[in-house]
C-alpha positions as a Markdown table, in Angstrom:
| # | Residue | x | y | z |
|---|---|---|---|---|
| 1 | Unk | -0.4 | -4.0 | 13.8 |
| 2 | Unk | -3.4 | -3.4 | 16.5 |
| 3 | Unk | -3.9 | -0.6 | 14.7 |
| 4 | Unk | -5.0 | -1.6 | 11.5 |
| 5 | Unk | -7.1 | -4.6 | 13.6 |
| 6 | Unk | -8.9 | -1.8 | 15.1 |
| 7 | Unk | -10.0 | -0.3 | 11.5 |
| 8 | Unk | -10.7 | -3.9 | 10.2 |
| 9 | Unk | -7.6 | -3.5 | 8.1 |
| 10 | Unk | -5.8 | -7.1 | 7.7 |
| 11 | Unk | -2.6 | -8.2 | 6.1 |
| 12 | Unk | 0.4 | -6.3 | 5.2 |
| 13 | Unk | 0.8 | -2.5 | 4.4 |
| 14 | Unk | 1.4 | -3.4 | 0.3 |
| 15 | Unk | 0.5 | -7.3 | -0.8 |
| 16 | Unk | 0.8 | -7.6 | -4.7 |
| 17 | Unk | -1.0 | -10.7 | -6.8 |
| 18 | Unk | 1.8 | -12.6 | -9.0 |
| 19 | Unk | 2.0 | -11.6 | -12.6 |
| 20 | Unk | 1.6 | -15.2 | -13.2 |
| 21 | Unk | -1.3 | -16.8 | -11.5 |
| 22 | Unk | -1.2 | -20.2 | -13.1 |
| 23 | Unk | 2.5 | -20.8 | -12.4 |
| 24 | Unk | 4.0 | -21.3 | -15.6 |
| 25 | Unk | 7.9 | -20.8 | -16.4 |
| 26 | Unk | 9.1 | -18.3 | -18.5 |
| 27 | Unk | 10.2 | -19.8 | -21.6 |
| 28 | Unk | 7.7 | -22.6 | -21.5 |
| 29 | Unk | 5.2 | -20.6 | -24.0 |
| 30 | Unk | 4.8 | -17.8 | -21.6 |
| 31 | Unk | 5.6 | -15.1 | -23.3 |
| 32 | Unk | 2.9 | -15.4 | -25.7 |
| 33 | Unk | 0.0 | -15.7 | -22.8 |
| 34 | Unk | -1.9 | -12.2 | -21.8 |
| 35 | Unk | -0.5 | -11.3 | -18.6 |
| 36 | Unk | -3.1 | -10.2 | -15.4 |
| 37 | Unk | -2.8 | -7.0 | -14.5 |
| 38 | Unk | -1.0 | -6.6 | -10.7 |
| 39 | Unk | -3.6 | -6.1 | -7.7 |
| 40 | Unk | -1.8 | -3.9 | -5.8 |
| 41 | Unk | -3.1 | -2.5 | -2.0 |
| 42 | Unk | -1.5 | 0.0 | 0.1 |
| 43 | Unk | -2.2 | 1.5 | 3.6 |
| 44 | Unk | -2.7 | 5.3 | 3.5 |
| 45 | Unk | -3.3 | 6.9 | 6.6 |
| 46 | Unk | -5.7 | 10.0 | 6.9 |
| 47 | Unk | -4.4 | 13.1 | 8.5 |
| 48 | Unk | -7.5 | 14.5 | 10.6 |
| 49 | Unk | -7.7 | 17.6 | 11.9 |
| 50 | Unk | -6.9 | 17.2 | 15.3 |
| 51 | Unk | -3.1 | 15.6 | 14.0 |
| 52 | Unk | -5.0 | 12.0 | 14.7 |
| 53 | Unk | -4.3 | 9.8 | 12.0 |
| 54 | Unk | -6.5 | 6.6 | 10.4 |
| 55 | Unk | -5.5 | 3.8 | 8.4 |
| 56 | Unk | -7.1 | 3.3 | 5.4 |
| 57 | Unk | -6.8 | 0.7 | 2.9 |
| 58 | Unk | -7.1 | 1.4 | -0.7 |
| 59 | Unk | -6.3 | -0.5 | -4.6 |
| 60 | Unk | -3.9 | 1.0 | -6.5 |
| 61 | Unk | -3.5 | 1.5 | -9.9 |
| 62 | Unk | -1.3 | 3.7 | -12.8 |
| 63 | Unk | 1.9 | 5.5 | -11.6 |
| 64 | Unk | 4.0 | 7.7 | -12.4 |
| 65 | Unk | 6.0 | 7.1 | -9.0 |
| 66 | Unk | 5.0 | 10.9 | -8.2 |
| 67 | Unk | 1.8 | 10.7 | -8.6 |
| 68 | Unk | -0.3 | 7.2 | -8.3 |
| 69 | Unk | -4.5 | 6.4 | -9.1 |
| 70 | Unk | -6.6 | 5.4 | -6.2 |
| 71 | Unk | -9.3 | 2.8 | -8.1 |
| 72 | Unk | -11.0 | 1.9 | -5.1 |
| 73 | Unk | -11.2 | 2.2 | -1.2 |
| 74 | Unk | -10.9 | -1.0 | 0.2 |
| 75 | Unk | -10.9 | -0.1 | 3.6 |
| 76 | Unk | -11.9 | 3.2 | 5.4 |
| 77 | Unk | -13.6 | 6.6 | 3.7 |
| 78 | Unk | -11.3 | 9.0 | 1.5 |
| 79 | Unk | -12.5 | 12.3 | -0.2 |
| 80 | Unk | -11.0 | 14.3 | -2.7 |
| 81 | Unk | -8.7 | 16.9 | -1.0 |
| 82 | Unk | -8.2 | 14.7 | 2.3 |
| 83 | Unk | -4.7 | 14.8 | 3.6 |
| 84 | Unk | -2.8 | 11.4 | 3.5 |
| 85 | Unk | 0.2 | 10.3 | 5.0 |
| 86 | Unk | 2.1 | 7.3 | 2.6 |
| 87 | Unk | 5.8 | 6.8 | 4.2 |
| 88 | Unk | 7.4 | 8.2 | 7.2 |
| 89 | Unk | 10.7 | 8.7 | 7.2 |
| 90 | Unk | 13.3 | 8.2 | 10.1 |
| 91 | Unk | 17.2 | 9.6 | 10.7 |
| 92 | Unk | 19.9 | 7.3 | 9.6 |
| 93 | Unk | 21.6 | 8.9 | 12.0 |
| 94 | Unk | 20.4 | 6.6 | 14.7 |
| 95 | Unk | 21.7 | 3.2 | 14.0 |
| 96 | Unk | 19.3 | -0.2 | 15.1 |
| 97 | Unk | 19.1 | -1.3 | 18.9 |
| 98 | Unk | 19.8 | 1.9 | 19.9 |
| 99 | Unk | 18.4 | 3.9 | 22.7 |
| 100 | Unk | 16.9 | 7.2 | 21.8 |
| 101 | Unk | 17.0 | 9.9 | 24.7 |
């Protein structure tokens, strides 16, 4: 997205590391090797307020899928009590390829 080029953001919204870095099958011993812990990223974007919006890339860690830890801004300047934006969401209503008048 041009967008995120413009911020410096690369890469996709969410990349996650592998569980698994070294690649070994489960049931070949693995169960008794200490897992890594996930890397996970996500885009936020920052609500300004003139209604522009930023892109800012941050690390993510504990959730409780209502509420999730930000454990470090990658990309971009947060505060506490800044506005974010995580998902839009669009009608169903309007199925794909269609023209929207």
């Amino acid at each position: 997205m041009a967008r995120y080029k413009q911020y410096g953001i690369e890469g996709s919204e969410r990349t996650q590391a592998t569980d698994d870095p070294a690649g070994t099958e489960p049931g070949a011993g693995a169960q008794n090797l200490p897992r890594s812990p996930k890397a996970d990223t996500a885009v936020v974007w920052k609500l300004h307020r003139d209604n522009t919006i930023e892109p800012v890339k941050v690390s993510l860690g504990i959730t409780d899928h209502a509420y999730t830890e930000v454990t470090a801004l990658l990309n971009g300047e947060l505060k506490q009590g800044d506005d974010v934006i995580i998902r839009s969401i669009t009608s169903k209503a309007q199925g794909p390829g269609t023209i929207r008048r």
